[in-house]
VEXSE-568183 format. One record per residue (C-alpha): residue in three letters; x, y, z; residue number from 1. Coordinates in steps of 0.25 Angstrom, whole numbers, plus 5000, padded with zeros to 4 digits. Layout:
N
- r / x / y / z / k
- ala / X / Y / Z / NUM
...
***
This chain:
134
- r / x / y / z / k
- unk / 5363 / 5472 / 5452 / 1
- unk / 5354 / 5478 / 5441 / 2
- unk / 5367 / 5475 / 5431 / 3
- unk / 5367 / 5461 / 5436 / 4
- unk / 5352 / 5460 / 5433 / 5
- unk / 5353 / 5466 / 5419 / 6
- unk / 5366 / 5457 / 5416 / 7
- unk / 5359 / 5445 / 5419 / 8
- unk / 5346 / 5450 / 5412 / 9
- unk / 5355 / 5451 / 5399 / 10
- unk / 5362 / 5437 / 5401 / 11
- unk / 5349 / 5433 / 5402 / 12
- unk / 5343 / 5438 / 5390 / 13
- unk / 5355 / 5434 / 5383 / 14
- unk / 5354 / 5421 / 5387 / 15
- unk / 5340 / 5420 / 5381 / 16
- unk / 5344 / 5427 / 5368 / 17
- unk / 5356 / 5418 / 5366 / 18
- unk / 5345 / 5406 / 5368 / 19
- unk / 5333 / 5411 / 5360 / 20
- unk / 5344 / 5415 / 5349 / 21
- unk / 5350 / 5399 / 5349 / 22
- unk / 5335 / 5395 / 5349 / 23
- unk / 5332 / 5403 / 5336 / 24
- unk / 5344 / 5399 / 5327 / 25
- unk / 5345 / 5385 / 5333 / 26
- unk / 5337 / 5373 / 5332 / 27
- unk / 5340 / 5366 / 5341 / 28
- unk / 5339 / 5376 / 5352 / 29
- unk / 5326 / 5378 / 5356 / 30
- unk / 5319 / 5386 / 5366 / 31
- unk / 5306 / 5381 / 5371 / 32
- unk / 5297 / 5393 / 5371 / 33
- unk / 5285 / 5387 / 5377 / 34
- unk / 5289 / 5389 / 5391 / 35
- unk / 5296 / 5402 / 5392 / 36
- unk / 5302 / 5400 / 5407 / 37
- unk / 5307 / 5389 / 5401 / 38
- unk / 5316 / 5399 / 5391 / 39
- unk / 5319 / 5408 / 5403 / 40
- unk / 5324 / 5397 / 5412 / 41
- unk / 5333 / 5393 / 5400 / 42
- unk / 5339 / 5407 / 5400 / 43
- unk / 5341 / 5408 / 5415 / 44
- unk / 5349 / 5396 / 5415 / 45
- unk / 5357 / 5397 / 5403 / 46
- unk / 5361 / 5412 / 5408 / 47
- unk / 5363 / 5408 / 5422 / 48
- unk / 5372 / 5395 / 5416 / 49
- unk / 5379 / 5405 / 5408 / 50
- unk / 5382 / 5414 / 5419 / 51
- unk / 5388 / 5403 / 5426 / 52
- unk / 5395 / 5393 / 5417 / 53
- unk / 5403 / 5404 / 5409 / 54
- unk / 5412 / 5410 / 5421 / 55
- unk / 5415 / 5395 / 5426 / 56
- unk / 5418 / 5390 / 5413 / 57
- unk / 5426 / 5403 / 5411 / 58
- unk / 5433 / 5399 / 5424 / 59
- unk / 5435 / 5386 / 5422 / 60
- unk / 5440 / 5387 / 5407 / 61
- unk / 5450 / 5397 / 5412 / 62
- unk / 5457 / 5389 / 5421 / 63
- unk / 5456 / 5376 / 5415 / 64
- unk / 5454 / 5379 / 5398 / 65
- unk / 5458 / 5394 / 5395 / 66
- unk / 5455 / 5389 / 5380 / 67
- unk / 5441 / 5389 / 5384 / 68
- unk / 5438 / 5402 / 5388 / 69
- unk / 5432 / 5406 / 5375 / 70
- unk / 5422 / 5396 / 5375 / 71
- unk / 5416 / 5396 / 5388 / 72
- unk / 5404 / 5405 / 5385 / 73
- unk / 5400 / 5396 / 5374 / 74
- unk / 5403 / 5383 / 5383 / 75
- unk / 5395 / 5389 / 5395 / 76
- unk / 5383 / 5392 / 5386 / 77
- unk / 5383 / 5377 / 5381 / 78
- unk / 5382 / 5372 / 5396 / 79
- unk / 5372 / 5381 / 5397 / 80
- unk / 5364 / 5380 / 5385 / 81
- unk / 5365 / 5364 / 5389 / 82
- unk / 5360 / 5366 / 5404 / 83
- unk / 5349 / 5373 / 5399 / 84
- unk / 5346 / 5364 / 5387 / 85
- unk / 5344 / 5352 / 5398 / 86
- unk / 5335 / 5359 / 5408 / 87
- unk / 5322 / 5355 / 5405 / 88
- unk / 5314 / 5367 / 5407 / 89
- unk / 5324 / 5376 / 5400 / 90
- unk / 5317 / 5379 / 5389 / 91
- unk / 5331 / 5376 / 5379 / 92
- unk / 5333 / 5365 / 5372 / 93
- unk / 5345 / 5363 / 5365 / 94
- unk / 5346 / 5351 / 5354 / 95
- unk / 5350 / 5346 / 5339 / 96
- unk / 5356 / 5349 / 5331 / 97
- unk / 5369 / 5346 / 5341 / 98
- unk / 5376 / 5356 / 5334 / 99
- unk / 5365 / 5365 / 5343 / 100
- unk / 5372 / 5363 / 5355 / 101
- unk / 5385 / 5369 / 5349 / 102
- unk / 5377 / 5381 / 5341 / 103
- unk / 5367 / 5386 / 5352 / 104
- unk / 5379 / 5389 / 5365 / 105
- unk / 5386 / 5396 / 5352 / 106
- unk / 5374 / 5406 / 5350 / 107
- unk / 5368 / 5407 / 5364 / 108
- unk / 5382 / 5412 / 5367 / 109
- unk / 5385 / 5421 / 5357 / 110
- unk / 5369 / 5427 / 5359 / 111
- unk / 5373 / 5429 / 5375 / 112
- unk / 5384 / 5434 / 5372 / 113
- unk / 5380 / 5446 / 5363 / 114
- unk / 5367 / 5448 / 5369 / 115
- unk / 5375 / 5451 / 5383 / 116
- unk / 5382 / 5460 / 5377 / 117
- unk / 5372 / 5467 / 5369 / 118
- unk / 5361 / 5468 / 5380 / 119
- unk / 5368 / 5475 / 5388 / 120
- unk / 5370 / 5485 / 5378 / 121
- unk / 5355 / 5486 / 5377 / 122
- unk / 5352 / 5487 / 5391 / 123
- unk / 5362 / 5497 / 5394 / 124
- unk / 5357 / 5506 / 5381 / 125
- unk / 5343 / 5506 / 5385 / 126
- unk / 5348 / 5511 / 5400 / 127
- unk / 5356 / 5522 / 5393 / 128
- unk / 5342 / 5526 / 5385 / 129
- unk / 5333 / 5527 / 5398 / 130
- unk / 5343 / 5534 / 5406 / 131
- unk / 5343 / 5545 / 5396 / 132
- unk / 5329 / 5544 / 5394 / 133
- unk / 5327 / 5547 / 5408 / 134
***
């Protein structure tokens, strides 16, 4: 149960790296900082949609379009870079340039992608540290 805690944790705080990092190089991403829940909510969506939508597209791009398979994480992070985009209270919006709808899934993706794979790393070394400590 604690694994599970800690994986979702670090999906979670990937997710918001990925977004804050599309926020910062892009202009049309913006992340409305005036009401942090709204940010939050953002996050918890977007990771939960991600959660989701990744293994059913998997599945179905496997039995229908094995060509597809490469791209499903990039597809599934537009779906739900654009489910959050048109929740009101999300606290993302997503706009022009249009080019920004093609740019921002790219580097949300490849952020997620490395931060969870780094932060467990982290984790795991900090662990290592205080058990020796102890």
């Amino acid at each position: 149960m604690i694994t599970f805690l800690i994986r979702a944790l670090i999906f979670l705080v990937s997710a918001a790296v990925g977004l804050i990092v599309a926020d910062l190089l892009l202009e049309g991403v913006r992340i409305d900082w005036s009401h942090w829940w709204g940010f939050v909510l953002a996050v918890v969506i977007f990771a939960v949609l991600q959660s989701v939508l990744t293994p059913w597209a998997a599945k179905v791009a496997r039995r229908n379009a094995p060509a597809l398979l490469g791209g499903i994480g990039i597809v599934s992070t537009f779906v739900a870079l654009l489910v959050v985009a048109l929740i009101p209270g999300a606290g993302l919006t997503i706009g022009l340039p249009w080019w920004t709808w093609i740019v921002a899934p790219m580097i949300v993706w490849v952020v997620t992608a490395l931060a969870t794979w780094l932060l467990p790393g982290l984790f795991i070394k900090k662990k290592v540290a205080e058990r020796r400590a102890a």
